[in-house]
C-alpha positions in Angstrom: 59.0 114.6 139.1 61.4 118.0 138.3 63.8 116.6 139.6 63.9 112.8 138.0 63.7 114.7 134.5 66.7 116.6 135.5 68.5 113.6 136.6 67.5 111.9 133.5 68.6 114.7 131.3 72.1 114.8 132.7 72.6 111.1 132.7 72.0 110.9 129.0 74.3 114.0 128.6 77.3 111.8 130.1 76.9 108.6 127.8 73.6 107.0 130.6 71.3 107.1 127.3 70.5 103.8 126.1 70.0 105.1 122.8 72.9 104.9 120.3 74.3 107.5 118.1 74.2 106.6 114.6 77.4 107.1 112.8 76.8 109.0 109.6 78.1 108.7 106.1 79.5 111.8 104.1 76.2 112.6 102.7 75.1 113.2 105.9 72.9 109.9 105.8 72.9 107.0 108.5 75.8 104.8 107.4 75.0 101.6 106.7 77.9 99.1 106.1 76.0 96.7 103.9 75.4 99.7 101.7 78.6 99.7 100.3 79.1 95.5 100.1 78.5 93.6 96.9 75.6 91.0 96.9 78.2 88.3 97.7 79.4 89.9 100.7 76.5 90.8 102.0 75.7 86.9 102.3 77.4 86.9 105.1 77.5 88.5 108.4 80.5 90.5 108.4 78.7 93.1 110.6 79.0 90.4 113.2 82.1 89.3 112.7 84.7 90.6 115.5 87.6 92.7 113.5 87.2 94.7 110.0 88.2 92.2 107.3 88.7 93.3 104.0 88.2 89.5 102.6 86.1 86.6 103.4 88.1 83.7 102.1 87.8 79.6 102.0 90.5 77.0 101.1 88.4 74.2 99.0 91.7 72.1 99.2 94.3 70.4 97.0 94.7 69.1 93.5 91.5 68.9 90.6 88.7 70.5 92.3 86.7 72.3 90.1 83.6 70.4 90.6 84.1 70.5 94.0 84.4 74.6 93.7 81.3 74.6 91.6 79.0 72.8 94.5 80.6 74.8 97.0 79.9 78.1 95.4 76.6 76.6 94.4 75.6 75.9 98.5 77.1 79.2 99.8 75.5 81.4 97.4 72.2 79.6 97.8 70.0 82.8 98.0 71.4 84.4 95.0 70.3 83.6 91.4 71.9 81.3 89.5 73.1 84.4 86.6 74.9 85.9 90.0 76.5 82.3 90.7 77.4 82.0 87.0 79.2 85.6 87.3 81.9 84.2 89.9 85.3 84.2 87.9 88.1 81.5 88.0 91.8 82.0 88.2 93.9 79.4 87.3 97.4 80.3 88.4 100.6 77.5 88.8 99.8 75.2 91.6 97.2 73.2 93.3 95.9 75.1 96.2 92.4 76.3 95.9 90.7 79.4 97.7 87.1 80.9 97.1 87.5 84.7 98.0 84.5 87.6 98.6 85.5 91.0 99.1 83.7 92.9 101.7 83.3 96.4 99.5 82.0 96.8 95.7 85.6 98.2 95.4 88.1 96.4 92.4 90.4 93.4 93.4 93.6 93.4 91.9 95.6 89.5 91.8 98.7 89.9 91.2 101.2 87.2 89.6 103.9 87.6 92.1 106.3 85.6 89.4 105.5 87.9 86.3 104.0 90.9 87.6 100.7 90.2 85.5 97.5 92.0 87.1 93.9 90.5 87.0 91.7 92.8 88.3 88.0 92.0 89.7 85.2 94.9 89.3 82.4 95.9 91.6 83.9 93.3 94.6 82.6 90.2 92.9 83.8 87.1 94.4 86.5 84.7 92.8 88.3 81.6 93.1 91.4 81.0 92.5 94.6 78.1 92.2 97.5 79.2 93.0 100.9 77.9 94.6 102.8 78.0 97.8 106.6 78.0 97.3 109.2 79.0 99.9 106.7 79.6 102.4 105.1 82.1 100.1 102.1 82.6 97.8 102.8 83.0 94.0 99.8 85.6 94.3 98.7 88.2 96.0 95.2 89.9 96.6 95.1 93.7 97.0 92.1 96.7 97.1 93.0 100.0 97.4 90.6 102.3 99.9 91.3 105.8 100.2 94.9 105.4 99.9 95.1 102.6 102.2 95.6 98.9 100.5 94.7 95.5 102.4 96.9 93.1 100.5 96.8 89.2 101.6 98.3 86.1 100.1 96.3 83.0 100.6 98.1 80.6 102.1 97.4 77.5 104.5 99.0 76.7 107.5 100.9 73.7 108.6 97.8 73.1 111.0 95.5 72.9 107.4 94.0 76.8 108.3 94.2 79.9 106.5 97.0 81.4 107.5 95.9 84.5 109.9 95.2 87.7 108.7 93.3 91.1 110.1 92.0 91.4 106.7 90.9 87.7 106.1 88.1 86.2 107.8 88.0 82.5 107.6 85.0 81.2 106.1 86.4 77.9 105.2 83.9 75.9 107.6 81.2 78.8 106.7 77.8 76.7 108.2 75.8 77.5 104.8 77.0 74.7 103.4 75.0 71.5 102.5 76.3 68.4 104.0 75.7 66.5 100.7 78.6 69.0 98.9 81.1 67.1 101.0 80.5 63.7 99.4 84.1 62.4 98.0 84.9 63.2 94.5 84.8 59.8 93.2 81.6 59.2 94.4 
């Protein structure tokens, strides 16, 4: 019986432990990621997800799509409250391309008008939409955090497959299962 506890001991000293160590924050506290997310991060499962993205983003698609953007928004942020919903921002930039974009951290956004140099910046990691352009194979935007020194910049942009364009710091959530089927009905309908 000695002898198994021994055994046991030294496996768990060489990594044999099927407990986990629990990686702590700078307080000294179990770090939790969704912690440090905002609500609208935290409705999806970025803890999940395989890579560290900075952004969960959508493309809505082409051309007058605001009420499209509203029912979307509406179905994926189901489980929050409707003064949560009514906080998500709007960017109307030159073109026709639109994206729905969530921060993973309650860290500030900055957008960037790549033309003019104007900044908007978003507070507290609060998710936005925005309409922007591609020209010469590059957005007229760009999306940017800073994080202890180190920024994550993206520019949304599709592919010529119809995809986000990839990014480590983007995770895809343009076909995000959330959503109701009835938000897909056509426009004119």
């Amino acid at each position: 019986m000695k002898i198994m506890a021994i055994i046991t001991m030294i496996a768990s000293l060489f990594g044999c432990s099927s407990v986990k160590p629990q990686v702590l924050d700078k307080t000294g506290m179990v770090y939790k990621d969704s912690d440090y997310r905002s609500i609208y991060a935290n409705v999806f499962d970025f803890d999940n997800y395989d890579g560290q993205p900075m952004f969960a983003v959508a493309f809505l698609g082409y051309g007058d799509r605001m009420d499209f953007r509203d029912n979307y928004v509406k179905g994926v942020f189901e489980s929050l409250s409707d003064e949560s919903v009514d906080k998500i921002q709007h960017f109307d930039f030159e073109g026709d391309e639109w994206y729905l974009i969530v921060p993973r951290y309650k860290e500030d956004v900055d957008i960037t008008t790549l033309d003019t140099g104007e900044v908007h910046t978003i507070y507290n990691g609060e998710a936005f939409t925005v309409k922007c352009n591609l020209s010469d194979l590059h957005s007229n935007i760009e999306i940017s955090t800073e994080q202890n020194l180190s920024g994550h910049k993206f520019s949304p942009q599709i592919g010529g497959d119809g995809k986000l364009v990839p990014n480590p710091d983007v995770w895809d959530i343009t076909d995000y299962s959330v959503m109701d089927e009835n938000l897909y009905v056509q426009e004119g309908e």
